[in-house]
N, C-alpha and C positions, 0 to 999 in steps of 0.2 A: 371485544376481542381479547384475546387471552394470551397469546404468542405471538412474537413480530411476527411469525410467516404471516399468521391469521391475518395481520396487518398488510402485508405484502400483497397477500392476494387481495386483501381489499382496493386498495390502492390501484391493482393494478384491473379490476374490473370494473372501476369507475372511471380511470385514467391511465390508458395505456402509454402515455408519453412520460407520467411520473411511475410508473412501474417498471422502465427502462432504465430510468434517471437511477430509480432505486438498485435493480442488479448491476448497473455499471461502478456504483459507489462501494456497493459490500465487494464485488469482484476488486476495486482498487486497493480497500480498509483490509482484503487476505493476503495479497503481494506486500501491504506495507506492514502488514502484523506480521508474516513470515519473515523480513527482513528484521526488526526489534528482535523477536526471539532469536534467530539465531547471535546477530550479534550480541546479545545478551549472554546467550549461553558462552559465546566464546571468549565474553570480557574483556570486549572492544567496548571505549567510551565513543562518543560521539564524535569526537575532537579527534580521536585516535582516526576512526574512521575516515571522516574528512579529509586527514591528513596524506591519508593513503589513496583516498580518491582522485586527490587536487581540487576538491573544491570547498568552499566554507562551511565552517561547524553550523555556521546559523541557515546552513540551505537542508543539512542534515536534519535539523531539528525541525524545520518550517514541513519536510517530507514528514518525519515521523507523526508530526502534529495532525498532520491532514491539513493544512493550511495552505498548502502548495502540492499541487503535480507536476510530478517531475516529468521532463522528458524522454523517451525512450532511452538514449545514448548515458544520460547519468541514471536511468535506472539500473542499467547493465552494470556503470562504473562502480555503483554502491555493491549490485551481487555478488559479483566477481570475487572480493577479497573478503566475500563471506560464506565463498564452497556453493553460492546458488545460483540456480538456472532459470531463465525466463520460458517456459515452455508452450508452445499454443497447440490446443487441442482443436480437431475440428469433428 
């Protein structure tokens, strides 16, 4: 295999239940890389962030890390004071 996708599709014609697994993870890893970049670009630290959100630097980071999912309500809290929208397409 030569590209994740290549990988993806494998995955996901051998096992459709990890092939799931796997779009629900890249879909989480785009909401949580849009959020880094933008606050990055604005030159918000993490702590800054937190502080505006009300809730801990270390839940901040535990999200950016991928370590923790957040819940829908602090996902919104973190967007919000960073100009972004949670949008669902159907």
């Amino acid at each position: 295999m030569k590209t994740w996708d290549d990988y993806k599709n494998h995955i996901k014609a051998i096992d459709s239940i990890a092939g799931k697994d796997l779009e629900q993870i890249e879909e989480q890893a785009a909401i949580i890389s849009a959020v880094i970049k933008k606050r990055t670009e604005l030159g918000i630290s993490q702590r800054d962030l937190a502080a505006i959100c009300g809730i801990p630097q270390s839940s901040v980071a535990r999200i950016e890390a991928h370590t923790t999912t957040p819940k829908l309500d602090t996902l919104i809290k973190i967007m919000r004071p960073l100009g972004l929208k949670l949008t669902v397409l159907k």
